[in-house]
N, C-alpha and C positions, 0 to 999 in steps of 0.2 A: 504494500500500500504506500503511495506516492505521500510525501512527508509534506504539509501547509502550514506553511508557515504566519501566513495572512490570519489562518484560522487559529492556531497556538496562539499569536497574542491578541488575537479579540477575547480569547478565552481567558487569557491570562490578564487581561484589563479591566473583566467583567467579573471574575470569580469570588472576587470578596463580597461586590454588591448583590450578588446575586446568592453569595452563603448567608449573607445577613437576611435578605427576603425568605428566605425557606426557612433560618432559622424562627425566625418572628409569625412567619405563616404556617410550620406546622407544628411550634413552642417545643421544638424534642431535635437537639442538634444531630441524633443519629439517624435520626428518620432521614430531615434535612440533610446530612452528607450522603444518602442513601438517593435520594430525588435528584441531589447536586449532580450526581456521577451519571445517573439517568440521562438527565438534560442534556450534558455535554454530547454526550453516545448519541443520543437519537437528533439533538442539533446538527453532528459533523453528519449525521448518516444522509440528515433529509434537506439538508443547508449547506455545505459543504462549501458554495464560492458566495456566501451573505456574511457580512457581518451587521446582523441589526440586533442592539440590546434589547428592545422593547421586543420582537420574536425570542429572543431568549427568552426572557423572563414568561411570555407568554406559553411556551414550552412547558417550562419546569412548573408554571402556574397547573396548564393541564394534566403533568404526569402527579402532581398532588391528587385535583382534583379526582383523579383517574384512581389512584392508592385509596381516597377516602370511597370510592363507590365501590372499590374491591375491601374497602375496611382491611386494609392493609398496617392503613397509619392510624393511629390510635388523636385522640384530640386533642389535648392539652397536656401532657406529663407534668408529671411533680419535678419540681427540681429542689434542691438542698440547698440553703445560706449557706455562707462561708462560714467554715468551722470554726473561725478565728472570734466568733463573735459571743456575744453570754447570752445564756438561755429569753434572758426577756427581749433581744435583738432578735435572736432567732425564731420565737412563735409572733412576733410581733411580725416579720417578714416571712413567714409561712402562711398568718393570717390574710397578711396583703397579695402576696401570692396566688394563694387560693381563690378573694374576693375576684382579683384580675381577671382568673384563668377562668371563674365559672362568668363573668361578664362579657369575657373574650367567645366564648363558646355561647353565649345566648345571642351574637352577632351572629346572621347569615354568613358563610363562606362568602362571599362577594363582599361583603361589610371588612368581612378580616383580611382579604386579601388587598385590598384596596387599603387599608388603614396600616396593611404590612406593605407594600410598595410605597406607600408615600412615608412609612418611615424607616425603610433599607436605607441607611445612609444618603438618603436624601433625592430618591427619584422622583426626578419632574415630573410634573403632571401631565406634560407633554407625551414622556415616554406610558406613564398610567395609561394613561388615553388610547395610545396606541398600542399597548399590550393587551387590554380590554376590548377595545372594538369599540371605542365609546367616544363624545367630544370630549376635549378638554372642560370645559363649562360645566358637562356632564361628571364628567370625575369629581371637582371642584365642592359640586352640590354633594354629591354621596359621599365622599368623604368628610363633608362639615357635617352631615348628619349621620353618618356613622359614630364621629366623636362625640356627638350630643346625644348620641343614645345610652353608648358605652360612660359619657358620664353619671347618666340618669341612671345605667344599672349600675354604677361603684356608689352613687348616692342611697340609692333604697336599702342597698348593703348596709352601707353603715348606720343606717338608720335602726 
């Protein structure tokens, strides 16, 4: 197989932004390095002379999607504080954790992915837009009301 070099560094300029998307949109970094490896494979296989980030991401968006209809990928995993910290830091950041993770999950997929792209280290909304299939304008509206929902459910939480 003929070596691309054009495609090693789109991949290599894209890979962090695109581990932080998966890891935020499927909250479990093994899963995410699990999707990551996916994307790249089935990008080179069906893209091979493209380099467009908004098509990546939109990829790795459906090989999620695709894991979650096969209930491959589980929804939000637990994860653990740093050890380093005293018991009343730690259930204090388990509890906030948890409120997160059950707020994050009563968000439609579409609501968390959209609110996972536009906080992957800083994807425009431009490229949203275009990895969605959606306008700009469009993205804009559902992501300020995705966060206003996601605030209303971390509010009724704590209440």
């Amino acid at each position: 197989m003929k070596h691309n070099t054009a495609l090693t560094d789109f991949f290599e300029n894209n890979r962090k932004k695109l581990f932080a998307y998966l890891i935020k949109l499927s909250g479990n970094p093994h899963e995410a390095e699990d999707i990551f490896q996916d994307t790249f494979i089935r990008y080179a296989e069906n893209y091979p002379n493209q380099q467009n980030p908004s098509l990546l991401f939109t990829v790795a968006k459906n090989i999620f999607l695709d894991g979650r209809r096969k209930n491959r990928f589980s929804e939000m995993p637990e994860t653990d504080p740093a050890d380093e910290n005293t018991p009343e830091k730690i259930l204090i950041c388990r509890q906030a954790q948890n409120r997160l993770k059950d707020a994050m999950n009563s968000l439609s997929t579409d609501e968390r992915s959209l609110l996972s792209m536009a906080g992957a280290e800083g994807l425009r909304y431009e490229e949203i837009a275009e990895a969605a299939g959606i306008s700009v304008a469009n993205v804009k509206v559902k992501i300020h009301r995705a966060r206003q929902r996601l605030r209303l459910l971390l509010e009724e939480k704590d209440a």
